[in-house]
VOTI-605890 format. One record per residue: x, y, z of N, C-alpha, C in turn. Coordinates in pm, whole numbers, plus 32768, in hexadecimal, padded with zeros to 4 digits. Atoms other than C-alpha are relative to their C-alpha. Layout:
N
XYZXYZXYZ...
//
This chain:
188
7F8380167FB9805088CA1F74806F80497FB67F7E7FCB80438181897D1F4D80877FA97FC17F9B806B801B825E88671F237FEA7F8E7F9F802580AE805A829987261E3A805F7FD980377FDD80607FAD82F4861D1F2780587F6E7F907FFD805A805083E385131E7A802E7F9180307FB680677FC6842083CC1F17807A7FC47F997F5F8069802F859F83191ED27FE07F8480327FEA80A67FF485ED81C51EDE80027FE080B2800080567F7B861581C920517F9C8060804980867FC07FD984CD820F2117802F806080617FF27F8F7F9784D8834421D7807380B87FF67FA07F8A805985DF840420F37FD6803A7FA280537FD98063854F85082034802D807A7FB17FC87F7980658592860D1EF87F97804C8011809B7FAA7FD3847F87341F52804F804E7F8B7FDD7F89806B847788351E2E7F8C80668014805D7FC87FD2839989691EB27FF4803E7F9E805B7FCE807582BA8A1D1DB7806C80A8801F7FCF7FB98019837A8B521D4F7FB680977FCC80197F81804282CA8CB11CDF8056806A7FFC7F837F9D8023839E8D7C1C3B7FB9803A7F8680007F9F805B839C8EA71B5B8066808A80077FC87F90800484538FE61AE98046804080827FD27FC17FA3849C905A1C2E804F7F8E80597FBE80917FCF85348EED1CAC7F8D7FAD8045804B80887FC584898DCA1D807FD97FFC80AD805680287F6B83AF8D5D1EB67FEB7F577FE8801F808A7FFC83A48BF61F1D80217FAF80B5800B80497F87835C8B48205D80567F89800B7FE280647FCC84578A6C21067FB87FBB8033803580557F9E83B389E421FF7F76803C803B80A27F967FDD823889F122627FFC7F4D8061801A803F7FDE821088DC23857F8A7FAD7FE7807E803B801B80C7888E23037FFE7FA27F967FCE807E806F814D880121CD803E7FA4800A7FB180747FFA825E874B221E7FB47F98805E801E80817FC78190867323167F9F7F937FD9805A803E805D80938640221A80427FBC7FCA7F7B8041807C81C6859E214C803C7F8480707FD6805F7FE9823284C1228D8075804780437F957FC67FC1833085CA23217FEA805E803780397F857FB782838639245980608024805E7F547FC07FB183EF869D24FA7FD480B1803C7FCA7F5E7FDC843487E125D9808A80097FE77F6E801A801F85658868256B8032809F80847F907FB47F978653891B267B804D807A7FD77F837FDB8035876E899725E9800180327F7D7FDD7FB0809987D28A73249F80977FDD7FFD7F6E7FC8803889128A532404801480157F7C7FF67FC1809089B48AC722D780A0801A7FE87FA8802A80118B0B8A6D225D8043805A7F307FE87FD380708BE18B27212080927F947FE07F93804480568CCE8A342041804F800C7F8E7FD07FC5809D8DAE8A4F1F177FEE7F687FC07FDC805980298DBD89741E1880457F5B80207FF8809D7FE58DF587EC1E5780077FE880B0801780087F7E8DDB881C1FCB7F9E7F8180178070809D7FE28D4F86C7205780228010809380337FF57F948CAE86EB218C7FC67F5A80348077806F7FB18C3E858E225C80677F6C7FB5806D80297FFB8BD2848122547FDA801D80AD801B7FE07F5B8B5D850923E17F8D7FCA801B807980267FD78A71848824B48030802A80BF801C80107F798A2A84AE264E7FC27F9E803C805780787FC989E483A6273D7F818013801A806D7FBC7FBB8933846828167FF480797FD180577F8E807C885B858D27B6800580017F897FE0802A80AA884684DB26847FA280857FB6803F7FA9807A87ED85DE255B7F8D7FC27F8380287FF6809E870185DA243D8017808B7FF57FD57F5B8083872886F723437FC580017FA2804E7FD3806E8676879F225B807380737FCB7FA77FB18025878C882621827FFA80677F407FF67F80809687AD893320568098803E7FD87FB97FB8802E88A389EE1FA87FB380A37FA8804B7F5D802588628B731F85807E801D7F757FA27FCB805289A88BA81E9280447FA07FD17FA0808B80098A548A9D1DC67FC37F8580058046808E80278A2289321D8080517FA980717F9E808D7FCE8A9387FB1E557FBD7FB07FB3803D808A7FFD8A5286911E447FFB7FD380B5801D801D7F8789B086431F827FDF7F498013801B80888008899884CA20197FEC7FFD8063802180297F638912841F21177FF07F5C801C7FEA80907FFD896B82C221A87FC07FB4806F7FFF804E7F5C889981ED228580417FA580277FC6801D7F4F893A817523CC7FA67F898055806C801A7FA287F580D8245880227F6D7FDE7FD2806B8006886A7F65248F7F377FCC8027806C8032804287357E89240C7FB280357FC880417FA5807886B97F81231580117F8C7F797FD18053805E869A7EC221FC8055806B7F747FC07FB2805B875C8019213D80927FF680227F6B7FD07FC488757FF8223080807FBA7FB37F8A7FE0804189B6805B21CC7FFB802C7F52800E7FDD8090892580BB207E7FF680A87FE07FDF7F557FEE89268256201F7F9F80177F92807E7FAC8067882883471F3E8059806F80067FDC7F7E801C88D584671EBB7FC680667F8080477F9580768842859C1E1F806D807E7FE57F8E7F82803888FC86E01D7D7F8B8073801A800B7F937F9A888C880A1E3C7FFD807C7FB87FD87F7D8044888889521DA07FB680857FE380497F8C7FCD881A8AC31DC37F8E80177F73805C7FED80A287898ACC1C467F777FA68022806780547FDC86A689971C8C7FBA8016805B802C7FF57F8D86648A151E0C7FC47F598012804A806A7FCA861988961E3180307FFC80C47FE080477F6C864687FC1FC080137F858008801380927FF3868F86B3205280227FFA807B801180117F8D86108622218A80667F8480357FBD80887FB18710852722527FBA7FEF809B804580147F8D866B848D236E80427FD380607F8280327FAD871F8420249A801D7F717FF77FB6809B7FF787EB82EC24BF803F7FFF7F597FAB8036806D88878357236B8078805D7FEC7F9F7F92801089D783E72324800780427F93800D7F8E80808A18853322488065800E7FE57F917FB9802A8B0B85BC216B7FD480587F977FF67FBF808C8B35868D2029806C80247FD57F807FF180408C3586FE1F267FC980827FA57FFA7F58803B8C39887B1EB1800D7FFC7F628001802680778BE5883B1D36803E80957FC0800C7F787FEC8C0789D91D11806F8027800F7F917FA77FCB8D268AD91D057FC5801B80B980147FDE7F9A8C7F8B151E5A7F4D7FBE8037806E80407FE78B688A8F1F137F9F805B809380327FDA7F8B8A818B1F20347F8D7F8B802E806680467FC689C28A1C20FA7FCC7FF1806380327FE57FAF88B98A2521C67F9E7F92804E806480877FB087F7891822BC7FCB8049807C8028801D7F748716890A23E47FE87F5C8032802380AE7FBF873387C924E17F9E7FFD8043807680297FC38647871C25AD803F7FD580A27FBF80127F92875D873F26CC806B80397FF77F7E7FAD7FF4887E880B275B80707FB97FC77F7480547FF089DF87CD26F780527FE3808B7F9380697F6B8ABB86D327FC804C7FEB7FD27FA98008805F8C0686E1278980197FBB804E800580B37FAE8C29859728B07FE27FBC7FBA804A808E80308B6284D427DF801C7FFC7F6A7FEF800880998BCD8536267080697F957FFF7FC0807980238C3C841B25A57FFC801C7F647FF37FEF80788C6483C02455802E7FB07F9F7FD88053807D8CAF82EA2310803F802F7F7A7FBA7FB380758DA58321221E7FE3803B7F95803F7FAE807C8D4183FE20E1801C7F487FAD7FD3808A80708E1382BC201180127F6B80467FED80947FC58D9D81A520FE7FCC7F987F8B8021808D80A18D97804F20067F827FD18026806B802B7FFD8C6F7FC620AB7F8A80297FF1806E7F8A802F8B9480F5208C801A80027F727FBF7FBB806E8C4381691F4B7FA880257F9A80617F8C80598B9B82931EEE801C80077F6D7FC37FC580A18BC882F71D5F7FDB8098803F7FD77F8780038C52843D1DB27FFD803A7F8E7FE07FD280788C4E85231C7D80A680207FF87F68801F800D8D9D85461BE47FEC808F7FBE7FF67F597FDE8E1086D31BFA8072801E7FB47F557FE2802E8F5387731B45801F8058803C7FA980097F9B8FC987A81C987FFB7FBC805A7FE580587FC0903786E41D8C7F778018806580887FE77F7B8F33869A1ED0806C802380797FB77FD17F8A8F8B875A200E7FB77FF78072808B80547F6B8F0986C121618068801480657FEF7FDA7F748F66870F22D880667F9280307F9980377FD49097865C237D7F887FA98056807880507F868F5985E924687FB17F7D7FA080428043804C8E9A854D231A80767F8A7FD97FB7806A80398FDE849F22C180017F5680787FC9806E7F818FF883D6242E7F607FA27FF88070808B7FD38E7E8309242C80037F907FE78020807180538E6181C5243B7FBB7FBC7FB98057803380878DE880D8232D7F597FD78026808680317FDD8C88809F230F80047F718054801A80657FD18CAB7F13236280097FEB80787FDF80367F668D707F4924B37FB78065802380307F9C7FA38C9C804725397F437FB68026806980287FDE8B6C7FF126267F858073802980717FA6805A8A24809525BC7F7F7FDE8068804C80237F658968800B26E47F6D80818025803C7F8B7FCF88FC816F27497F8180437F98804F7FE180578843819E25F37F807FC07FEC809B803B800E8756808326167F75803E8019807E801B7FD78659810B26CF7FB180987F9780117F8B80688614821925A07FEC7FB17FA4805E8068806F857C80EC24C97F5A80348007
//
């Protein structure tokens, strides 16, 4: 197998670190080989590519969709974040709890979020390039979202010497407690 599969604290969230060959002339390494990941428990089709460039303390999320809910299999090609992911899924016994990993082009690690959980990250990096495929189109109808500094989630953000810079859109979500999560159940 190309991969080392690492289960987190909450079932279904995962750190993948793909086997790397490298030499003198630079590196070859398989993202994604469907055969593996379903051997691992992540037999997903994924849809969609995207790929996002950040500067420094940029905090992206916490996002989620009702409908055409996402999973993601996400990377960073340039630059470090701290990536997190929060389940949503009302009677999970993880819910409202978060797994965050630190992301970064040196390591080439990945990390799988499965649906019914919301994403973010924070641009650890003078600059960041990041890259995901979902397991569903974007619906900007159905995007939603939880504050980066909601208290009831309350991520441990790393602490940056610069300020965090987030979207006039990231500032308006409401708090984890009043928001109804309904739509996430059936992704238990």
């Amino acid at each position: 197998m190309a991969f080392i599969f690492e289960k987190t604290k909450i079932p279904g969230v995962v750190i993948i670190q793909p086997q790397v060959f490298g030499d003198s002339r630079g590196y070859f390494m398989e993202t994604f080989k469907k055969t593996d990941y379903a051997a691992a428990g992540i037999d997903k089709e994924f849809v969609q590519d995207n790929e996002s460039s950040s500067t420094k303390g940029v905090l992206r999320g916490l996002h989620f969709q009702k409908n055409h809910t996402q999973g993601k299999l996400v990377r960073v090609t340039r630059g470090e974040v701290f990536d997190v992911a929060v389940d949503v899924r009302p009677g999970s016994e993880t819910y409202g709890q978060w797994e965050g990993v630190i992301l970064s082009s040196e390591k080439k690690n990945m990390f799988y979020i499965p649906e019914g959980f919301a994403h973010g990250f924070l641009v650890l990096s003078d600059t960041a390039e990041f890259v995901y495929k979902c397991t569903d189109v974007y619906d900007p109808s159905s995007e939603g979202g939880i504050p980066w500094n909601d208290q009831t989630v309350a991520v441990d953000w790393p602490k940056l010497d610069v300020p965090y810079k987030t979207s006039e859109k990231d500032e308006k979500h409401e708090s984890f407690a009043t928001q109804d999560f309904s739509w996430a159940a059936k992704w238990l």
